[in-house]
N, CA, C and O atoms as a DFTB+ gen file, in Angstrom:
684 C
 N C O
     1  1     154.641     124.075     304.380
     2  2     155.067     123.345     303.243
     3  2     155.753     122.060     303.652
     4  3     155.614     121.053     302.957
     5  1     156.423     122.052     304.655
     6  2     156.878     121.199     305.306
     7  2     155.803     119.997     305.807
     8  3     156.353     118.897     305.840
     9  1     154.827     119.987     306.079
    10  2     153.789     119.174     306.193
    11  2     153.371     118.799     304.629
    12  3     153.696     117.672     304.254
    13  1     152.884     119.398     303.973
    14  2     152.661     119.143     302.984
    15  2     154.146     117.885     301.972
    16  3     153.720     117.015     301.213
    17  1     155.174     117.996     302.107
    18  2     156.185     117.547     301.952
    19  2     156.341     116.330     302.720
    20  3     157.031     115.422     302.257
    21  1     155.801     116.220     303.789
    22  2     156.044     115.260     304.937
    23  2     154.522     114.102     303.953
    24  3     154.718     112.995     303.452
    25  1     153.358     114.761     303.973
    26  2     152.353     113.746     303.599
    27  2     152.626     113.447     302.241
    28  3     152.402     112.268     301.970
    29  1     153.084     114.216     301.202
    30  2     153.541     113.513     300.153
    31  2     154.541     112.528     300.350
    32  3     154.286     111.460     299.794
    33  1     155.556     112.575     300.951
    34  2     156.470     111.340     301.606
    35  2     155.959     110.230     302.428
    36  3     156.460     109.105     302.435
    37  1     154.820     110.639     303.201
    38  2     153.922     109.429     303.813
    39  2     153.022     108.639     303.037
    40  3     152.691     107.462     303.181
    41  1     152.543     109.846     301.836
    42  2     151.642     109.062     300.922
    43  2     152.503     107.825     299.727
    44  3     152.086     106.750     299.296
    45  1     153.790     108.534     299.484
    46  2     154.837     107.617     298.623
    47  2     154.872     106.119     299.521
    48  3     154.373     105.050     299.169
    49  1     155.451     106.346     300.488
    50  2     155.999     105.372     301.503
    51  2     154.559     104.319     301.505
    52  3     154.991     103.204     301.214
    53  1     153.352     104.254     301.673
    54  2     152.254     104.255     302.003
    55  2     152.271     103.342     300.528
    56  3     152.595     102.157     300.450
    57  1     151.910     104.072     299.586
    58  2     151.622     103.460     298.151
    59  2     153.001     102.521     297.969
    60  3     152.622     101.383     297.693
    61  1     154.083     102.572     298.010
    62  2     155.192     101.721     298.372
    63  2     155.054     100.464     298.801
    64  3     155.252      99.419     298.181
    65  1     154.539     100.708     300.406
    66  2     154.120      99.399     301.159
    67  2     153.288      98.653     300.451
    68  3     153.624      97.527     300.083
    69  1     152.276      99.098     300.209
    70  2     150.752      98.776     299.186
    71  2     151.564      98.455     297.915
    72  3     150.590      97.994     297.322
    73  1     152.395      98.348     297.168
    74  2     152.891      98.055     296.001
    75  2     153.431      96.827     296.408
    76  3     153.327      95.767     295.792
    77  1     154.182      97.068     297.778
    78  2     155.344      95.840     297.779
    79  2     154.283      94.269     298.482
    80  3     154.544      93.094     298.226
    81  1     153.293      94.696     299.238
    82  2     152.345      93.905     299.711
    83  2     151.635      93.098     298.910
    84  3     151.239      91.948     299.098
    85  1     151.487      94.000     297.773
    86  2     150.594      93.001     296.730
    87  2     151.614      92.912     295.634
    88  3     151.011      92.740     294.576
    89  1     152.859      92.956     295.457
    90  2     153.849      91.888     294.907
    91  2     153.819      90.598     295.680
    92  3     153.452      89.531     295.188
    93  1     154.238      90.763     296.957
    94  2     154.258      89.634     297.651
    95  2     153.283      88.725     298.173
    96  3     153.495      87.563     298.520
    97  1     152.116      89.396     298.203
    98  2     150.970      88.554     297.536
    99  2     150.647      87.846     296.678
   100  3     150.229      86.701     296.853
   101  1     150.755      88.288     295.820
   102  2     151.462      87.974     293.878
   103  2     152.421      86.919     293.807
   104  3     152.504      86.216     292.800
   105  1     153.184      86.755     294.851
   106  2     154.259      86.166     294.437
   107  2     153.504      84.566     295.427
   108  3     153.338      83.371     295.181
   109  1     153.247      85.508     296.579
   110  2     152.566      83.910     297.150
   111  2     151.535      83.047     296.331
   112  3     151.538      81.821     296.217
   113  1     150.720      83.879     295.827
   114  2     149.901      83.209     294.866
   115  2     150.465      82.246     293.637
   116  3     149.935      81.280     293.088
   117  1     151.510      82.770     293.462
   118  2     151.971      82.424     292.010
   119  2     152.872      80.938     292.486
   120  3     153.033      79.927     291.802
   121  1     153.316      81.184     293.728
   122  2     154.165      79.977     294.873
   123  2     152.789      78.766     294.989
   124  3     153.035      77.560     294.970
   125  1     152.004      79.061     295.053
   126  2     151.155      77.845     295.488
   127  2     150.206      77.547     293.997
   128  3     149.851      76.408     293.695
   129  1     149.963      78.454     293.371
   130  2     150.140      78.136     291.453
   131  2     150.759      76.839     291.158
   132  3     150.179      75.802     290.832
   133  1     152.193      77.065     291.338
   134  2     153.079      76.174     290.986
   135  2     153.489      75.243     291.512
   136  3     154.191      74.390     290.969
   137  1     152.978      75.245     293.118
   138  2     153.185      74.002     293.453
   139  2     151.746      73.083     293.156
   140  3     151.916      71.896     292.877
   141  1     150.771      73.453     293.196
   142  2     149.690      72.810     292.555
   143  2     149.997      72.431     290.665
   144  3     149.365      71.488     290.188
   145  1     150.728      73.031     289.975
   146  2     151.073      72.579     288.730
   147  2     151.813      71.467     288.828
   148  3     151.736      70.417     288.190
   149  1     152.750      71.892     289.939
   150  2     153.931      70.274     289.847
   151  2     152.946      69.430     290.400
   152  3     152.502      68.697     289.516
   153  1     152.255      69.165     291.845
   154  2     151.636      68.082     291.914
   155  2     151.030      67.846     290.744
   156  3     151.415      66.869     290.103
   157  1     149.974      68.670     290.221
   158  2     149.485      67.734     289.099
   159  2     150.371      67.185     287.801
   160  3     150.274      66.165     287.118
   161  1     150.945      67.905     287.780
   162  2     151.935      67.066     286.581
   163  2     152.914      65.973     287.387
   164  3     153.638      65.252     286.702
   165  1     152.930      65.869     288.650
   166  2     153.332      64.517     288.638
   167  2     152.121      63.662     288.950
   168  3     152.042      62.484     288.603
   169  1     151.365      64.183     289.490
   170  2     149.973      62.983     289.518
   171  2     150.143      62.481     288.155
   172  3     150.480      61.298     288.121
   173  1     149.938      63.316     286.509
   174  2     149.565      62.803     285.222
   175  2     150.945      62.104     285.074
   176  3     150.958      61.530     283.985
   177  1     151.884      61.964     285.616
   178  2     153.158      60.952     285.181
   179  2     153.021      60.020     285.729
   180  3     153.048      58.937     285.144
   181  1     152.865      60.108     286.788
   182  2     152.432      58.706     287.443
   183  2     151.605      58.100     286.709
   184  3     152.134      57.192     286.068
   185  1     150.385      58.246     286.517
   186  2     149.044      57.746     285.842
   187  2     149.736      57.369     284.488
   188  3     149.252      56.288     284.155
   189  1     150.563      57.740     283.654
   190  2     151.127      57.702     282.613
   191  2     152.795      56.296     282.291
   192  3     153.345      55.666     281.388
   193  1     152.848      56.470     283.336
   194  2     153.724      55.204     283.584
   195  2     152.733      54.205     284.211
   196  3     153.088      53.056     283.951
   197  1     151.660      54.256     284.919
   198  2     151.013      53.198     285.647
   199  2     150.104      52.576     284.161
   200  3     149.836      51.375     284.140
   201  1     149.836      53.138     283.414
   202  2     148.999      52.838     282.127
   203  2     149.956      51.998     281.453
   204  3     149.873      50.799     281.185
   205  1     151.117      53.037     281.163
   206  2     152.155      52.345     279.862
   207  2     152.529      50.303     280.830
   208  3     152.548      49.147     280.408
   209  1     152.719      50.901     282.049
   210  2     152.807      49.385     282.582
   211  2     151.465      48.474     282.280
   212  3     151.630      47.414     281.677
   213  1     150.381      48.796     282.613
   214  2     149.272      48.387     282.156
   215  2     149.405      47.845     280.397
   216  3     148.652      47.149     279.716
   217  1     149.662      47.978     280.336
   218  2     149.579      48.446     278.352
   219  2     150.688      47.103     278.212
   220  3     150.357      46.093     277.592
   221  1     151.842      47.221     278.777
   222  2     152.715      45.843     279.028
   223  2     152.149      44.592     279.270
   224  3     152.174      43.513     278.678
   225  1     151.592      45.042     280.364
   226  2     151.315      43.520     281.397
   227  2     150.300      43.200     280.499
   228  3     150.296      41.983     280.312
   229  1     149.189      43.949     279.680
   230  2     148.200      42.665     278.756
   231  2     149.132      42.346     277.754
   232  3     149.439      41.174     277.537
   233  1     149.533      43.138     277.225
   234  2     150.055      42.198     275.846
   235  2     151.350      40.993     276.073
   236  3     151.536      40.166     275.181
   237  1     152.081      40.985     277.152
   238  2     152.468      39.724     277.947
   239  2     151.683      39.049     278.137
   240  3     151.838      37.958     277.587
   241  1     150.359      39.221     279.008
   242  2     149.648      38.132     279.184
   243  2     148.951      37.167     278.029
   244  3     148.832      35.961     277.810
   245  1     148.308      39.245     277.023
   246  2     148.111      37.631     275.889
   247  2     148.413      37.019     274.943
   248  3     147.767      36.217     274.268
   249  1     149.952      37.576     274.819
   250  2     150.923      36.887     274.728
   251  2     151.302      34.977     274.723
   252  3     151.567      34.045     273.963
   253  1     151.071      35.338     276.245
   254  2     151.035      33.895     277.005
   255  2     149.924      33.173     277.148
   256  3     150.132      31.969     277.297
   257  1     148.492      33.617     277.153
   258  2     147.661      32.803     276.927
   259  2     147.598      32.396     275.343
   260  3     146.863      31.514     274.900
   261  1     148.532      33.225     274.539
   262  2     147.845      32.718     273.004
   263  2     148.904      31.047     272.796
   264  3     148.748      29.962     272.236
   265  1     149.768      31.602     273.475
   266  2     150.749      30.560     273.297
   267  2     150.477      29.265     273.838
   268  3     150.490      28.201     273.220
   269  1     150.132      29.523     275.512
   270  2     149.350      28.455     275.830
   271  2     147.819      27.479     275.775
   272  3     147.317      26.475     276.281
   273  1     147.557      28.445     274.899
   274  2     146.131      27.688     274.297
   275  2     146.564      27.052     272.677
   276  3     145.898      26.198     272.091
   277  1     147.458      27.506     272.296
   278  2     148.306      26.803     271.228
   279  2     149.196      25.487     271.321
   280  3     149.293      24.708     270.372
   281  1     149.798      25.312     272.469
   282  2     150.419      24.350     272.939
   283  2     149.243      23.731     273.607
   284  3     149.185      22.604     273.115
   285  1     148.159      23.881     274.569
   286  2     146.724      22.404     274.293
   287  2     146.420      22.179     273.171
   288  3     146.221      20.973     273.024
   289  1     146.250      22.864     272.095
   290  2     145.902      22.397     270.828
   291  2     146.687      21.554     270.273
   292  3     146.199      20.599     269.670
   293  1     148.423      21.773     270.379
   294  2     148.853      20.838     269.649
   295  2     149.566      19.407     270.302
   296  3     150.158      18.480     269.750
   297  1     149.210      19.685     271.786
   298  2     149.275      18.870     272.658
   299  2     148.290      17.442     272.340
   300  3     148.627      16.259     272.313
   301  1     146.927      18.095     272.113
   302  2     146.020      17.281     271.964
   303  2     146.172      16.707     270.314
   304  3     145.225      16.019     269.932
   305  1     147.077      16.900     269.517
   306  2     147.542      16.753     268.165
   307  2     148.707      15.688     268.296
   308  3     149.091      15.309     267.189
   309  1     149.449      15.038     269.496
   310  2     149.999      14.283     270.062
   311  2     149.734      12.556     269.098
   312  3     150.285      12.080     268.105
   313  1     148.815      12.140     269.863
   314  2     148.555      11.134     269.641
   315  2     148.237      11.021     267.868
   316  3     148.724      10.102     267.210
   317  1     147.547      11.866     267.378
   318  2     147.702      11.666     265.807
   319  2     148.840      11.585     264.996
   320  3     149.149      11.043     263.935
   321  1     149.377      12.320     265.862
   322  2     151.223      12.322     265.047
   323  2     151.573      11.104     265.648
   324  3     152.427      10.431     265.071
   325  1     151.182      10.771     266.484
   326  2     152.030       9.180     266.936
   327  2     151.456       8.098     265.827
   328  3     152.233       7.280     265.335
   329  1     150.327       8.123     265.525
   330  2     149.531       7.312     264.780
   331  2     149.967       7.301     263.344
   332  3     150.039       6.177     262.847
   333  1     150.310       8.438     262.483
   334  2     151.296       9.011     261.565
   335  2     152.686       8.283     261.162
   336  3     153.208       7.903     260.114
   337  1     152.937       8.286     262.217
   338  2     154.422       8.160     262.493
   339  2     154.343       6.536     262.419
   340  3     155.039       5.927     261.607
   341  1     153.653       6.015     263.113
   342  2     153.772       4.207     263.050
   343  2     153.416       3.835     261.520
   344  3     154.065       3.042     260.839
   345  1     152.015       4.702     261.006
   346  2     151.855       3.762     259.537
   347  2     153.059       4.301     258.883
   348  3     153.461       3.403     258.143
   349  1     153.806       5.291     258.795
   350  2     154.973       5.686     257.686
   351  2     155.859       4.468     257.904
   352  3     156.482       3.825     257.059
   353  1     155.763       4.246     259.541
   354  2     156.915       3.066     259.882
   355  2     156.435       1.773     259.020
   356  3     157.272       1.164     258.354
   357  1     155.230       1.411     259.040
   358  2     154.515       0.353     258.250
   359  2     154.369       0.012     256.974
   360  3     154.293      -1.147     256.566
   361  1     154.310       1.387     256.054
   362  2     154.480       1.582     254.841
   363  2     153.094       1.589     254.452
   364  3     152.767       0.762     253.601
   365  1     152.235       2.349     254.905
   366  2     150.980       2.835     255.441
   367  2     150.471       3.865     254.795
   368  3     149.307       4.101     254.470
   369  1     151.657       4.583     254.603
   370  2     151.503       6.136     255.092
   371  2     151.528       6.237     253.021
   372  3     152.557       6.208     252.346
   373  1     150.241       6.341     252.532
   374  2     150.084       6.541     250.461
   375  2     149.484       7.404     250.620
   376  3     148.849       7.735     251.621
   377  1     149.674       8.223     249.004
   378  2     148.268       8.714     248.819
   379  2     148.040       9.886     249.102
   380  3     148.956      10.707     249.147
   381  1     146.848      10.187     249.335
   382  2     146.021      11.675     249.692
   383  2     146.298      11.553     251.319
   384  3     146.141      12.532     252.048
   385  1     146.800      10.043     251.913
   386  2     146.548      10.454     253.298
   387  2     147.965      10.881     253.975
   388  3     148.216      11.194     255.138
   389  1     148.734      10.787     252.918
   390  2     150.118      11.065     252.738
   391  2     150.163      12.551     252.940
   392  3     150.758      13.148     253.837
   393  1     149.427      13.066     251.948
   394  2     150.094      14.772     251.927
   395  2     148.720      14.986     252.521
   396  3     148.118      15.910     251.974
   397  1     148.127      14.439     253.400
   398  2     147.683      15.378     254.472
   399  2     148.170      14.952     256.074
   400  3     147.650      15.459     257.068
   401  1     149.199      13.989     256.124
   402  2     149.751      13.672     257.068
   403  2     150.864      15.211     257.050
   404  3     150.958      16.133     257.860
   405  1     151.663      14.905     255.592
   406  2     152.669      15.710     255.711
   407  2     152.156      17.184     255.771
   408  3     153.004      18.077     255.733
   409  1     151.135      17.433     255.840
   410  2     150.421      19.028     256.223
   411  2     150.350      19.086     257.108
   412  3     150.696      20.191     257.525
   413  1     149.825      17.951     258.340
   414  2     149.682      18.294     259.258
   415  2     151.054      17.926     259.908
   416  3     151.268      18.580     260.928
   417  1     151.563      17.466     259.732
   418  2     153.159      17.614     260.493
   419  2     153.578      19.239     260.218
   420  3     153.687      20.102     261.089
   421  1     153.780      19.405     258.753
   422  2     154.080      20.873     258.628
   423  2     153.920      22.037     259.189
   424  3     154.744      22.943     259.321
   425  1     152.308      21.954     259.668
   426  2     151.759      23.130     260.605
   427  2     151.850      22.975     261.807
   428  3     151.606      23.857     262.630
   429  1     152.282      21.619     262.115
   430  2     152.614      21.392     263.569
   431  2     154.171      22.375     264.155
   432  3     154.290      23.197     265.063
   433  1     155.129      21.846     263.205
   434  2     156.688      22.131     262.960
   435  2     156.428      23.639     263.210
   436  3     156.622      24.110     264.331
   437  1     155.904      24.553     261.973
   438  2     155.439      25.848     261.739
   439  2     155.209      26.631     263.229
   440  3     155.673      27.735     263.516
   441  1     154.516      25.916     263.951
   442  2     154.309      26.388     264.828
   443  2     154.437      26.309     266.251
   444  3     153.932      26.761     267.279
   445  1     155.300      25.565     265.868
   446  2     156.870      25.482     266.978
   447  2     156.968      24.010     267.689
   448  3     157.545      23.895     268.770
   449  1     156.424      22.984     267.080
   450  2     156.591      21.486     267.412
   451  2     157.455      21.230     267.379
   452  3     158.048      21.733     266.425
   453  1     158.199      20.422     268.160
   454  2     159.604      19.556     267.429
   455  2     159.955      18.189     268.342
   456  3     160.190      18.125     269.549
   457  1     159.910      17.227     267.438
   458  2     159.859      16.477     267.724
   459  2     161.624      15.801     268.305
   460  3     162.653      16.256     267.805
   461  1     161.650      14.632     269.458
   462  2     162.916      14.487     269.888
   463  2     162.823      13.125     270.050
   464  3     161.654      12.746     270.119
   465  1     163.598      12.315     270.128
   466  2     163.779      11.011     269.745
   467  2     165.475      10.198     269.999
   468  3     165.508       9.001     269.712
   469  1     166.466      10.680     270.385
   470  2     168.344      10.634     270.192
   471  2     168.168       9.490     270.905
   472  3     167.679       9.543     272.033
   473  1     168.531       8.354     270.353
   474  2     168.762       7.380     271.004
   475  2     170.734       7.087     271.723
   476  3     171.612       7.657     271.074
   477  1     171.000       6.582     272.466
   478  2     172.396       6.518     272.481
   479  2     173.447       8.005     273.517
   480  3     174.636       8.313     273.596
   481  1     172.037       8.574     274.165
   482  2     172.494       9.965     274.684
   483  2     172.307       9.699     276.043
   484  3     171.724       8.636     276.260
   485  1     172.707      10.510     277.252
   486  2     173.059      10.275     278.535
   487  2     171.749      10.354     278.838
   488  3     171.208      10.933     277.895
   489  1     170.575       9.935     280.064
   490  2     169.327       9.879     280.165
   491  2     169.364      11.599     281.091
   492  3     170.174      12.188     281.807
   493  1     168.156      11.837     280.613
   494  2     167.922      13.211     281.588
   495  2     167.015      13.324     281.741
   496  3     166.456      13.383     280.645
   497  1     165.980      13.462     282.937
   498  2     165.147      13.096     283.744
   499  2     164.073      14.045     283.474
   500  3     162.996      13.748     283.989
   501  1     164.119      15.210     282.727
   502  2     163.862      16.368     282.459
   503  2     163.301      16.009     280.612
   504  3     162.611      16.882     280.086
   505  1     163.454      15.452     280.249
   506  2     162.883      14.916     278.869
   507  2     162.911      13.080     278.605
   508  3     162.580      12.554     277.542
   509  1     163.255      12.533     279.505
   510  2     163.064      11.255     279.319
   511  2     162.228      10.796     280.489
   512  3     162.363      11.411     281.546
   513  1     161.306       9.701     280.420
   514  2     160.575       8.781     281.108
   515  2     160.973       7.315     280.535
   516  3     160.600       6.723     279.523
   517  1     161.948       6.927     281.657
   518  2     162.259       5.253     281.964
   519  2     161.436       4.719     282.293
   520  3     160.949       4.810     283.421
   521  1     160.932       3.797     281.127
   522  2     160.725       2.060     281.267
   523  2     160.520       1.104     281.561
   524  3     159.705       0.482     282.242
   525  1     161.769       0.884     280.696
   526  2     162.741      -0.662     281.102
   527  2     164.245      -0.092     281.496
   528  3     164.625       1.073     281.374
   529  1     164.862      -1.012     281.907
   530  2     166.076      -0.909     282.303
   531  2     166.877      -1.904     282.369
   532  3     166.463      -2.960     282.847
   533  1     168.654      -1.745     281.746
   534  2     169.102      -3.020     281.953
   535  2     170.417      -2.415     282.108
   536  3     170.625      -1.202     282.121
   537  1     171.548      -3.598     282.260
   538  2     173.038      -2.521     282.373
   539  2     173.331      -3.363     281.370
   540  3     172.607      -4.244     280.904
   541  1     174.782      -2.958     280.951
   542  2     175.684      -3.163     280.139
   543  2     177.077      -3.045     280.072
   544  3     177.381      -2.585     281.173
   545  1     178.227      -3.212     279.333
   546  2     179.562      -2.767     279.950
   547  2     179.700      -1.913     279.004
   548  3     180.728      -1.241     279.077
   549  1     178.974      -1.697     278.090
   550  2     179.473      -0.932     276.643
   551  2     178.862       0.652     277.030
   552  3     179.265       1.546     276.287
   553  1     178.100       0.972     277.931
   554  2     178.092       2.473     278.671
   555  2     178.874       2.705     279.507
   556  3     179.623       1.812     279.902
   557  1     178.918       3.765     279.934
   558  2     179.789       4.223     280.809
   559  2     178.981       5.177     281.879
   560  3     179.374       5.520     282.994
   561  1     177.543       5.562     281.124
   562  2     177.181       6.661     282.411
   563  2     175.212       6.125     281.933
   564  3     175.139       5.348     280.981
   565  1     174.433       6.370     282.308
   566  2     172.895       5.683     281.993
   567  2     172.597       6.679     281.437
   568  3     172.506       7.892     281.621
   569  1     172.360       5.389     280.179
   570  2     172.391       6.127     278.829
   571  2     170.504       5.758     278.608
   572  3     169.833       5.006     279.315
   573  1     170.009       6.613     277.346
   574  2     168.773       6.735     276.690
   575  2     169.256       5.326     275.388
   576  3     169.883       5.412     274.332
   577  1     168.636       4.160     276.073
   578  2     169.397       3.156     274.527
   579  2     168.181       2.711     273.120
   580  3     168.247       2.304     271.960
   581  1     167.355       3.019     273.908
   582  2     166.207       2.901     273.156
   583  2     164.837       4.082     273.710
   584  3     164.478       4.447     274.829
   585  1     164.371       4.394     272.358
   586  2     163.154       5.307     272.297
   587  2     161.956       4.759     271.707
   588  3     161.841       4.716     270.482
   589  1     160.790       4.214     272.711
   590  2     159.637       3.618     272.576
   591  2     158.800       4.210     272.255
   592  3     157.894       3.728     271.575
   593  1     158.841       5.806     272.753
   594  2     157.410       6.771     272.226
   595  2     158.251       8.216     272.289
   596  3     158.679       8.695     273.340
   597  1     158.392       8.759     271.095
   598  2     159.326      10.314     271.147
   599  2     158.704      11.119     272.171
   600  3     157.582      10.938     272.643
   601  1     159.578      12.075     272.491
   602  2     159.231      13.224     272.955
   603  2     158.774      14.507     272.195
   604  3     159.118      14.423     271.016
   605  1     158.120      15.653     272.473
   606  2     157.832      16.554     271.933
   607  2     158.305      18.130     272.950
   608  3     158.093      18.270     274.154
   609  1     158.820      18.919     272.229
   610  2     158.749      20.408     272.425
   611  2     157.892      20.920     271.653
   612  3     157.559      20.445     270.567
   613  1     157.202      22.567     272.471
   614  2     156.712      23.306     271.999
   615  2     157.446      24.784     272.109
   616  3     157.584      25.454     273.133
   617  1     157.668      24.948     271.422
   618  2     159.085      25.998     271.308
   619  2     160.122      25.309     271.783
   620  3     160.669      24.311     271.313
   621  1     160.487      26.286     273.337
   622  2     161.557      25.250     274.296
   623  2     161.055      24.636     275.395
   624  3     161.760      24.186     276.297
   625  1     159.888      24.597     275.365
   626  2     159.360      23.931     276.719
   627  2     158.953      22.404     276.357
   628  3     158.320      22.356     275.303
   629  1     159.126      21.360     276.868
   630  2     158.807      20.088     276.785
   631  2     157.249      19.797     277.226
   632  3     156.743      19.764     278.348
   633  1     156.821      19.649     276.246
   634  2     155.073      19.043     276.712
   635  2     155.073      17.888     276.559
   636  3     153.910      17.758     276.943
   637  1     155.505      16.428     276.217
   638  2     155.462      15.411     276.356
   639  2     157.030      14.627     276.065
   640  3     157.673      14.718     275.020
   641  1     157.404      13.884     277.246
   642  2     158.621      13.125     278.112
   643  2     158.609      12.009     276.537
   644  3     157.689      11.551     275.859
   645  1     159.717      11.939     276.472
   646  2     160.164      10.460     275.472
   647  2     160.037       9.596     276.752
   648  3     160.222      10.114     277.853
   649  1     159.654       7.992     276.591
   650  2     159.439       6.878     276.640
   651  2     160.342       6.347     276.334
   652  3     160.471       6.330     275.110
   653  1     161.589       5.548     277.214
   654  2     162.570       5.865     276.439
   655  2     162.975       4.337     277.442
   656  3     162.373       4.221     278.510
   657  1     164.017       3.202     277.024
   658  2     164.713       2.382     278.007
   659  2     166.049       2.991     277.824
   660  3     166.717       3.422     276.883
   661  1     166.205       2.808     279.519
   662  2     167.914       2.872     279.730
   663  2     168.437       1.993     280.061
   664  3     167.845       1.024     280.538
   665  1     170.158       2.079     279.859
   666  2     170.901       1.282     280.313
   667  2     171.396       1.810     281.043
   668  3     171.016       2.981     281.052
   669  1     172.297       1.547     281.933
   670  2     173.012       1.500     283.361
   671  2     174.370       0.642     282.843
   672  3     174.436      -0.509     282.410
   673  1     175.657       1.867     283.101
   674  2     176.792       0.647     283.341
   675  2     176.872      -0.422     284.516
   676  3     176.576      -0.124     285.673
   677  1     177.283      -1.654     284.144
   678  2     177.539      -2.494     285.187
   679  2     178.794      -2.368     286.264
   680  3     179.932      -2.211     285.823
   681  1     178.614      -2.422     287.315
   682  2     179.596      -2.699     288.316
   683  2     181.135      -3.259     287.932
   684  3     181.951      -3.485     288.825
């Protein structure tokens, strides 16, 4: 009986091992499961931030090309507004060709024109293009004294320099 007692205890022990073997089998499996889940779920985050950046960078860009194909357009709208601007000075400016001058100034403005012109202001090299030049004693630092052809912004960026004479204090 004692044998018999002994192989039922060998057979427990036995089915034991065999239980605990394929837990830990189980468990290895389930270990490399999950590390294959995390890589892939960070592969799909990655890919998911690399898109959403994607998804940024065009609508910046066309963004910026809409803007800058808007500013050649009204760049090239320059010289008509200069032309505008002299007959109003002339007393030119009647009529039907009147309120379609003032339309097209309007949609210019609208869409982010602005025109600059300050006569009597310190010169800055960065929106003015000198001339002529003369001094005077009645400045004190070289000034913008006259404006020959305005300047223009498009939003805040300067697309065309005022034409402008300065003065220079004298010695």
């Amino acid at each position: 009986m004692t044998d018999q007692t002994e192989n039922t205890n060998t057979g427990a022990e036995s089915s034991d091992q065999e239980l605990s073997d394929a837990v830990d089998e189980a468990l290895a499996e389930a270990t490399v499961v999950v590390d294959e889940v995390s890589t892939l779920t960070a592969d799909l985050q990655r890919l998911q931030a690399e898109y959403s950046n994607y998804r940024k960078r065009v609508e910046r860009d066309r963004a910026i090309a809409h803007e800058f194909s808007t500013s050649l357009v009204v760049l090239e709208l320059l010289p008509v507004l200069d032309d505008i601007a002299r007959a109003e000075t002339h007393g030119e400016l009647t009529g039907g060709f009147k309120a379609v001058a003032d339309q097209l100034t309007s949609i210019t403005t609208k869409l982010g024109l602005t025109k600059f012109e300050d006569i009597n202001v310190p010169f800055d090299p960065m929106i003015h293009e000198a001339l002529m030049h003369n001094t005077s004693t009645d400045v004190t630092e070289t000034t913008a004294t006259q404006v020959l052809r305005p300047g223009y912004k498009f939003k805040d960026k300067v697309i065309r320099t005022a034409q402008v004479a300065v003065t220079d204090p004298e010695n």
